[in-house]
C-alpha positions as CSV (number, residue, x, y, z in Angstrom):
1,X,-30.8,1.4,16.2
2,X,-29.3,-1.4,14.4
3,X,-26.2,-3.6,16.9
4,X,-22.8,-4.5,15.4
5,X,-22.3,-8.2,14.6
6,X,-20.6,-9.9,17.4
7,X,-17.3,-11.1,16.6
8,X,-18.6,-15.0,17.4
9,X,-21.6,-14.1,14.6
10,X,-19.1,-12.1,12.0
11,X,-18.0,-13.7,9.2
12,X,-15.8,-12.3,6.4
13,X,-17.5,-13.8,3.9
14,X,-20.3,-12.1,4.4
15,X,-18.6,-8.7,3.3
16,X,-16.2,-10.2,1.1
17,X,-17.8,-8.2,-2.5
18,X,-18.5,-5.3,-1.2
19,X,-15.2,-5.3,0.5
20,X,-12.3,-6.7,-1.1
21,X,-14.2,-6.7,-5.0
22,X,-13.3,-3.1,-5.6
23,X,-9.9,-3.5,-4.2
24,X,-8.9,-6.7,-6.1
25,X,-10.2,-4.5,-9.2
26,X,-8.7,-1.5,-8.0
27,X,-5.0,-4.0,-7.7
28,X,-5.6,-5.2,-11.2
29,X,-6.0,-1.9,-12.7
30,X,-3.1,-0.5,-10.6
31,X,-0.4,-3.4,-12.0
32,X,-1.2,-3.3,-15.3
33,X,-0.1,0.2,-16.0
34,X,2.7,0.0,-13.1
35,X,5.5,-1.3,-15.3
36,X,4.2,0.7,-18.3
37,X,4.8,3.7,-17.0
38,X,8.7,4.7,-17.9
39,X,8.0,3.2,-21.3
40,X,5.1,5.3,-22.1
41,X,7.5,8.0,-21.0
42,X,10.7,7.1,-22.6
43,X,8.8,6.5,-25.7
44,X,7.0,10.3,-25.6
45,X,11.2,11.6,-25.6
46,X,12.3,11.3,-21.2
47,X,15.6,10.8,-20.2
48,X,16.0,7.6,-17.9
49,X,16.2,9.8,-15.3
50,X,13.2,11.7,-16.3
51,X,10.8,8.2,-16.6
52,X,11.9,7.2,-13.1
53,X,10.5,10.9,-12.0
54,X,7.7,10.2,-13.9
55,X,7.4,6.8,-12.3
56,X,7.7,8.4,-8.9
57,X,4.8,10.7,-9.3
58,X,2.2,8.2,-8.5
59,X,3.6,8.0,-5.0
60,X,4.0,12.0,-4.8
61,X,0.0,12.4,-5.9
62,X,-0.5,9.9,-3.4
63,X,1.2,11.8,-0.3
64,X,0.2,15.0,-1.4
65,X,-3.4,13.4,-1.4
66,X,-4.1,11.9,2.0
67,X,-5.2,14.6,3.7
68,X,-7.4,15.9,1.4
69,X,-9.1,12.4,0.7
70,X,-9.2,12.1,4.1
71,X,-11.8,15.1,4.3
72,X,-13.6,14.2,1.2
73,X,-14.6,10.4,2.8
74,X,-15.5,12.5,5.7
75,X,-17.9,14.7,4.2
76,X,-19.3,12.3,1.3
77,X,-18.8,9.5,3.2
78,X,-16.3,6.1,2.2
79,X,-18.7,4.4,-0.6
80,X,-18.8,7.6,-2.6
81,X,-15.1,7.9,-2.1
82,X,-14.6,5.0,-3.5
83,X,-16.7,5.7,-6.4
84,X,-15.3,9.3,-7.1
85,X,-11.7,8.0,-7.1
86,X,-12.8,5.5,-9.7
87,X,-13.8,8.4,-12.1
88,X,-10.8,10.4,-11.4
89,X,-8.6,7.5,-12.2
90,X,-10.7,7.2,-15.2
91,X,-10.3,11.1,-16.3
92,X,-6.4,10.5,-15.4
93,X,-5.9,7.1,-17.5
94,X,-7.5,8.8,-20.8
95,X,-5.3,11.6,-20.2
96,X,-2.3,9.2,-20.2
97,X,-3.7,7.3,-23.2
98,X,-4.2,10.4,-25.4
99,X,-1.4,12.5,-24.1
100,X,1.1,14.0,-26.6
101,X,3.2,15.8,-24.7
102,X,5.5,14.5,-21.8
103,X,3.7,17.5,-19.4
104,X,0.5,15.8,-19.8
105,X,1.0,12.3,-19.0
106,X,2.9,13.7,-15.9
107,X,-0.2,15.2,-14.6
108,X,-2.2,11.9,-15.2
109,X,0.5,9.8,-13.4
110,X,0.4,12.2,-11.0
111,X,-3.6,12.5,-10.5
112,X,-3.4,8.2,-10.8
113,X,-1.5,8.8,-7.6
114,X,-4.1,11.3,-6.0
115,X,-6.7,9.0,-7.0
116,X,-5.1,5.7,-5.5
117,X,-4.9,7.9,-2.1
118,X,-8.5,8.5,-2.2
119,X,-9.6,4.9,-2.7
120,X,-7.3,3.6,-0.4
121,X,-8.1,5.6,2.7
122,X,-12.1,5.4,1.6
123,X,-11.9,1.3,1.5
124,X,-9.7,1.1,4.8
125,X,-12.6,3.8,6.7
126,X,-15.1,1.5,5.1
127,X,-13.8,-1.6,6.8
128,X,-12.6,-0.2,9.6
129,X,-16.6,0.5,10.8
130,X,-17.8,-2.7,9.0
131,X,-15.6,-5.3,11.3
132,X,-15.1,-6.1,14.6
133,X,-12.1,-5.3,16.3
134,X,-11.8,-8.8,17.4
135,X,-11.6,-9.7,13.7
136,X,-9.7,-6.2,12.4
137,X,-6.4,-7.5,11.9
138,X,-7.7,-10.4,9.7
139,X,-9.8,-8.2,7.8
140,X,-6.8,-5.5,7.6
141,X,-4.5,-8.6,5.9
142,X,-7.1,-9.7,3.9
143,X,-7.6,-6.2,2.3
144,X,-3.3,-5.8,1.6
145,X,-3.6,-9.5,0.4
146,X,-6.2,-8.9,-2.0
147,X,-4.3,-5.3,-3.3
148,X,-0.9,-7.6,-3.7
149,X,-3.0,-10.5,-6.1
150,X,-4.0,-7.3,-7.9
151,X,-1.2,-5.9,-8.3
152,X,0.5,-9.1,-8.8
153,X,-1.7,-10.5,-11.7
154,X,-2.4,-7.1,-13.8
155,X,0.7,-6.9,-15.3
156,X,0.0,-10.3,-17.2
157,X,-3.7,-9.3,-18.3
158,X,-1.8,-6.0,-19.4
159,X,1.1,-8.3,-21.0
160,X,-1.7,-9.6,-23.0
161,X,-3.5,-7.1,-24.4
162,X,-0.6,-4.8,-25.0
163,X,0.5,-7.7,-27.3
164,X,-2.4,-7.2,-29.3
165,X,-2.9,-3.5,-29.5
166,X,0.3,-2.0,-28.2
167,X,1.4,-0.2,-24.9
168,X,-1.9,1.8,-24.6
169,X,-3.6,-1.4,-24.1
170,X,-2.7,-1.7,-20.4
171,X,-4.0,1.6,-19.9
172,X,-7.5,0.4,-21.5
173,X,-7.0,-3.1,-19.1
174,X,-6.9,-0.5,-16.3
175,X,-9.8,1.4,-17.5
176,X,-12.0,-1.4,-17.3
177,X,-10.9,-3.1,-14.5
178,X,-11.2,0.7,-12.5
179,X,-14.7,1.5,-13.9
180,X,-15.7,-2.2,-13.0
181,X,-14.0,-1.5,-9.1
182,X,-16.2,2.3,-9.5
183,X,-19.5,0.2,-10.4
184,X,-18.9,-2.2,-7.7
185,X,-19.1,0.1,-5.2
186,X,-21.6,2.5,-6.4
187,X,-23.7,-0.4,-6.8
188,X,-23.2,-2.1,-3.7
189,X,-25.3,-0.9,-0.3
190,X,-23.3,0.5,2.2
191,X,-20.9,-1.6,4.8
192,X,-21.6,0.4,7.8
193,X,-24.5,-0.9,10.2
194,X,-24.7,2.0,12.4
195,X,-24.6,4.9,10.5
196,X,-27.2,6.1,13.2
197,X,-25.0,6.4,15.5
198,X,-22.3,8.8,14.7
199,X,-21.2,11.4,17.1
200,X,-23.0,15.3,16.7
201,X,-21.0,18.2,16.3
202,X,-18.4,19.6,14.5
203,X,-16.0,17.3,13.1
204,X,-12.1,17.5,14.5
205,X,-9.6,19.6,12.1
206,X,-6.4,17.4,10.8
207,X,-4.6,20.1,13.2
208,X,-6.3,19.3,16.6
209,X,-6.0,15.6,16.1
210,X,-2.5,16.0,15.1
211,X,-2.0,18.1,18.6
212,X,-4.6,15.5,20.9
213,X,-2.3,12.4,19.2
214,X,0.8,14.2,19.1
215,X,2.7,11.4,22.1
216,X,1.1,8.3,19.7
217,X,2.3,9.9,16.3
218,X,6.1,10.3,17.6
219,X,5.9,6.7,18.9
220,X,4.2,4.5,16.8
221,X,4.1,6.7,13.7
222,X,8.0,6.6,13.4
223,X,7.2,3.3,13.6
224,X,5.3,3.2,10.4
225,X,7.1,5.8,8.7
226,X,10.1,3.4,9.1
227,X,8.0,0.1,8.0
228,X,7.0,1.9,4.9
229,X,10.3,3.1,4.1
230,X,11.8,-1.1,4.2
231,X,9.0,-1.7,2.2
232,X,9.8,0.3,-0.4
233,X,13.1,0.5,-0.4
234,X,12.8,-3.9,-0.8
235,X,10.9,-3.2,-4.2
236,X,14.2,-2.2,-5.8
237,X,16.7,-3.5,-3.9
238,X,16.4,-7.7,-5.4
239,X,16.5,-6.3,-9.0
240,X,19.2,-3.6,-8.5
241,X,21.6,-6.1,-6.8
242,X,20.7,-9.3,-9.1
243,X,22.2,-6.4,-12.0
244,X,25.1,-6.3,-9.5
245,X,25.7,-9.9,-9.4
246,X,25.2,-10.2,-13.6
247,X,22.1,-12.4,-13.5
248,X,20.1,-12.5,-16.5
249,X,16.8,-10.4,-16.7
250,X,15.0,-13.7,-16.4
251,X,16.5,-14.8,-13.3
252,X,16.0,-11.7,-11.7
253,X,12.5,-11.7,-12.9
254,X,11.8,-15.0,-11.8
255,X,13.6,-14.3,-8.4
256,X,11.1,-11.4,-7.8
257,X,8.2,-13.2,-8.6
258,X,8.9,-15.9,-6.5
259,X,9.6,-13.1,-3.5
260,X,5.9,-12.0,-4.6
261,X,4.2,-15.3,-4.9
262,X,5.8,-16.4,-0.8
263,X,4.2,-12.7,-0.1
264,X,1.0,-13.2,-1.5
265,X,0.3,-16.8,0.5
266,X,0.5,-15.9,4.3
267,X,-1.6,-12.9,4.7
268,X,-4.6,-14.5,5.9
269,X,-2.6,-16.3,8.6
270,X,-0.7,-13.4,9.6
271,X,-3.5,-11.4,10.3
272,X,-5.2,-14.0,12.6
273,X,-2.4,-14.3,14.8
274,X,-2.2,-10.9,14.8
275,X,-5.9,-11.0,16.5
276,X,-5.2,-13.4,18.5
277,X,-1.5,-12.8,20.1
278,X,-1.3,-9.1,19.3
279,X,0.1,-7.3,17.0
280,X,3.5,-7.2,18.2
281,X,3.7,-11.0,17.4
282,X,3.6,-10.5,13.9
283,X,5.1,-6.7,13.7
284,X,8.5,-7.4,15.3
285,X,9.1,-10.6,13.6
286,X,8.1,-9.0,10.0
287,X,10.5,-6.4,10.4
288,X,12.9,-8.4,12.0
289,X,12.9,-11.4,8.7
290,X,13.1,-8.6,6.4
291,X,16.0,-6.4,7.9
292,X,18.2,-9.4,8.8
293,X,17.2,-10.2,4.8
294,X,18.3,-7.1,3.6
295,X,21.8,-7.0,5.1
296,X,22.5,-10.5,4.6
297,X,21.6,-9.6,0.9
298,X,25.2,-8.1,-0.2
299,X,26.4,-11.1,1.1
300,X,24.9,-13.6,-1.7
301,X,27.1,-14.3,-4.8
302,X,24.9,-15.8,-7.2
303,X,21.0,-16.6,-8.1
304,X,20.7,-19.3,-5.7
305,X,21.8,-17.1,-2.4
306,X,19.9,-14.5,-3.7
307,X,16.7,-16.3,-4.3
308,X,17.0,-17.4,-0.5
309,X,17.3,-14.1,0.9
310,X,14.9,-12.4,-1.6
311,X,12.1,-15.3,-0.3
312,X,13.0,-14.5,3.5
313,X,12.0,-10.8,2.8
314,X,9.4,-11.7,0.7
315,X,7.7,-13.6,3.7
316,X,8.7,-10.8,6.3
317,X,6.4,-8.7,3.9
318,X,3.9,-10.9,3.6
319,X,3.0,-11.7,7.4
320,X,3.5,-7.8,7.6
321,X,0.4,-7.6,5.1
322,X,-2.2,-4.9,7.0
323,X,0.0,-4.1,9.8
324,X,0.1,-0.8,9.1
325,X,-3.9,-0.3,8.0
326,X,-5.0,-2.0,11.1
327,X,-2.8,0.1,13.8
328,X,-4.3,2.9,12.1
329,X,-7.9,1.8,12.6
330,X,-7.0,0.6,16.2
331,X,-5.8,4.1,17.2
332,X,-8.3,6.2,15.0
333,X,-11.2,7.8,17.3
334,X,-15.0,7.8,16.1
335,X,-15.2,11.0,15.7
336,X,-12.6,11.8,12.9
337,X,-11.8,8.7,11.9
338,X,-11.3,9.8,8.1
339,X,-8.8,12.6,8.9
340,X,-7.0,10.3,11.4
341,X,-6.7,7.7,9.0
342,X,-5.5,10.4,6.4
343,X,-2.9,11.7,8.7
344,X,-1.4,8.1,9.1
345,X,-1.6,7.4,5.4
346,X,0.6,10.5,4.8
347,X,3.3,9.6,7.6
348,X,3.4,5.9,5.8
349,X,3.9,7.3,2.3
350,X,6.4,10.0,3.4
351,X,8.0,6.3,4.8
352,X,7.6,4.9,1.3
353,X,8.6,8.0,0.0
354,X,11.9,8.0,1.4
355,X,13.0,4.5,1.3
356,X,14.7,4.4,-2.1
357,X,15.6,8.2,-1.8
358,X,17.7,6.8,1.3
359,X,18.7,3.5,-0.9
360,X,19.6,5.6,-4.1
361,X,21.7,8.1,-1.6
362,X,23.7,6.3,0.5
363,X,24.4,4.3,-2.8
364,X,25.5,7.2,-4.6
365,X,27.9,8.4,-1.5
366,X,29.6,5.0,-0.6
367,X,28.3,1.2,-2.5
368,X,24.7,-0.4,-3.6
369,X,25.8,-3.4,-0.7
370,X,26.2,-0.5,1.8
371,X,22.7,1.2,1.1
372,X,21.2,-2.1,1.3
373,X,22.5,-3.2,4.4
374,X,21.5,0.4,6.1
375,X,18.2,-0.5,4.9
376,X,18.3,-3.8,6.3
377,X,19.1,-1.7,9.6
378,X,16.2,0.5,8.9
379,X,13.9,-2.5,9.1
380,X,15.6,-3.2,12.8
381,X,15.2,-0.5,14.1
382,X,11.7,-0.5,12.7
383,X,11.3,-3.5,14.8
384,X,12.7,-2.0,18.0
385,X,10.4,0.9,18.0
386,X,6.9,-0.9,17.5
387,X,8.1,-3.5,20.5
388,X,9.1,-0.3,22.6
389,X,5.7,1.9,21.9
390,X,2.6,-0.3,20.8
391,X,2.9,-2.1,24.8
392,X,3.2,1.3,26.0
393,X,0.2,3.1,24.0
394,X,-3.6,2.0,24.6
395,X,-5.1,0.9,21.7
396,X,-8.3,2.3,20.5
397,X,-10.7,-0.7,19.2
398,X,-13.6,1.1,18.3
């Protein structure tokens, strides 16, 4: 039987094709059609109201999803996870592309959004056995950091081509860069050293390990629910109040990409003090940056207060980058880790879920500057709870 790698002999390197290659393709894919979206929809006869439904369909395949993916990487193991969400993205994105009626792109958004769920919890499994605890945060960060680059520099290859061949053409960019992420991993051997080892028996049902981590799920789990829900809610919050203020959509675009870019840089770092000091010492302070950000935001008058704030959240985010991937491989037993990992997933996109329905409520009832800065309380009290429970909870590092 094959040892681990000792955390002194493990380098990330080593991994770092087989790891973070499908995900960085995966990213790509995922930002180029991301902005498309509402204009595919809008252009096929939605209402505004309707693309924004249409838009919020990837998320809903994606919660509806975890579980379920969670007990296909069980069975077929994370490698062919991967591989199988690349063709159902695949079967999804020519549905989108060839799609004549509003109906049908829904259902490919929506099966995008299953299929993201599916690759997502198969790569996070895949690294969770492949690491050392020692180095799991690191990893974890690495592995958000490369999905943000993705995400961050598909909409320009998509910009591109789109120029040349029209709004379908982000849908082919995503194609390619998905099959490529698909090939990867089918090609690649797999990650996990000691497959020889797992436990005999019948594996645990979503329900029992919901019941045997019932105490952890109310404590920390609110915790990520809440996390998720700032995080989301931050997406719309800079552009929605830069309208407010009557910036140009330049400056609001530049704004946000410079919140992306201070995002992007410090996940590496982030995730090594997060090894080394805990992961309190970069959880309370990411939530902390971010919901101090987000009231202070109503506050700003003009491009240059707003480009402050929307930087101070954008590093809160950043340094946050794996927090939630690598709680849920600390806690996740070795028997079940798939459906544990699924059942976290789900309680962090029920967070993301909710975070603009909160914003877009409380906005509707009383001002934008009022659902912002109860956001911006969200994010505190997201703080409070991870510094009250993760002392008080043993972490698994298995």
């Amino acid at each position: 039987m094959k040892k681990s790698a000792q955390p002194t002999e493990f380098s990330l390197w080593s991994i770092a094709v087989p790891a973070y290659g499908p995900s960085l393709l995966f990213g790509i894919g995922e930002g180029a059609i991301l902005p498309i979206i509402p204009l595919s929809a809008r252009d096929m006869g939605s209402s505004l109201a309707g693309a924004a439904l249409v838009v919020a369909l990837i998320g809903i395949g994606s919660l509806i999803s975890n579980i379920p993916a969670s007990l296909l990487t069980a069975k077929f193991g994370e490698r062919l996870g991967m591989v199988g969400a690349a063709v159902l993205s695949l079967i999804a994105l020519l549905l989108c592309v060839f799609a004549t009626d509003l109906w049908l792109f829904a259902i490919g958004v929506l099966l995008i959004g299953a299929a993201a769920a599916v690759f997502n919890l198969a790569r996070q499994s895949y690294l969770t056995e492949a690491v050392p605890p020692l180095m799991r945060a690191r990893a974890m960060s690495t592995l958000g950091g490369v999905g943000r680059i993705g995400l961050f520099v598909g909409p320009f290859i998509g910009a591109l081509v789109i120029h040349l061949v029209g709004l379908s053409g982000a849908y082919w960019v995503a194609a390619v860069s998905i099959a490529a992420a698909g090939a990867l991993a089918l090609w690649l051997p797999d990650l996990v050293s000691d497959r020889e080892e797992k436990i005999k028996g019948p594996a645990p049902t979503v329900g029992s390990l919901v019941a045997a981590n019932r105490s952890l799920l109310l404590s920390v789990g609110i915790g990520i629910l809440l996390v998720s829900a700032v995080r989301s809610a931050r997406q719309v919050v800079v552009p929605l109040w830069a309208d407010n203020l009557g910036l140009s959509p330049a400056a609001t675009s530049l704004i946000y990409g410079l919140s992306g870019a201070i995002d992007m840089l410090v996940f590496y770092p982030a995730g090594k003090v997060m090894d080394k000091k805990g992961r309190n010492a970069v959880a309370i302070p990411s939530m902390v940056l971010m919901g101090t950000a987000l009231i202070l935001m109503p506050l700003t008058s003009g491009a240059a207060s707003l480009l402050m704030v929307a930087l101070l959240i954008g590093f809160g985010n950043g340094i946050g980058s794996g927090l939630i991937m690598t709680l849920g491989a600390d806690y996740a037993p070795r028997h079940g880790r798939a459906q544990f990992l699924g059942i976290w997933r789900f309680m962090a996109d029920a967070g993301g879920s909710s975070g603009p329905a909160i914003l877009a409520g409380l906005t509707a009832l009383i001002t934008l500057s009022f659902g912002i800065a109860a956001t911006g309380v969200l994010g505190l009290a997201a703080a409070a709870v991870l510094a009250y429970s993760i002392p008080r909870n043993k972490v698994i590092q298995r």
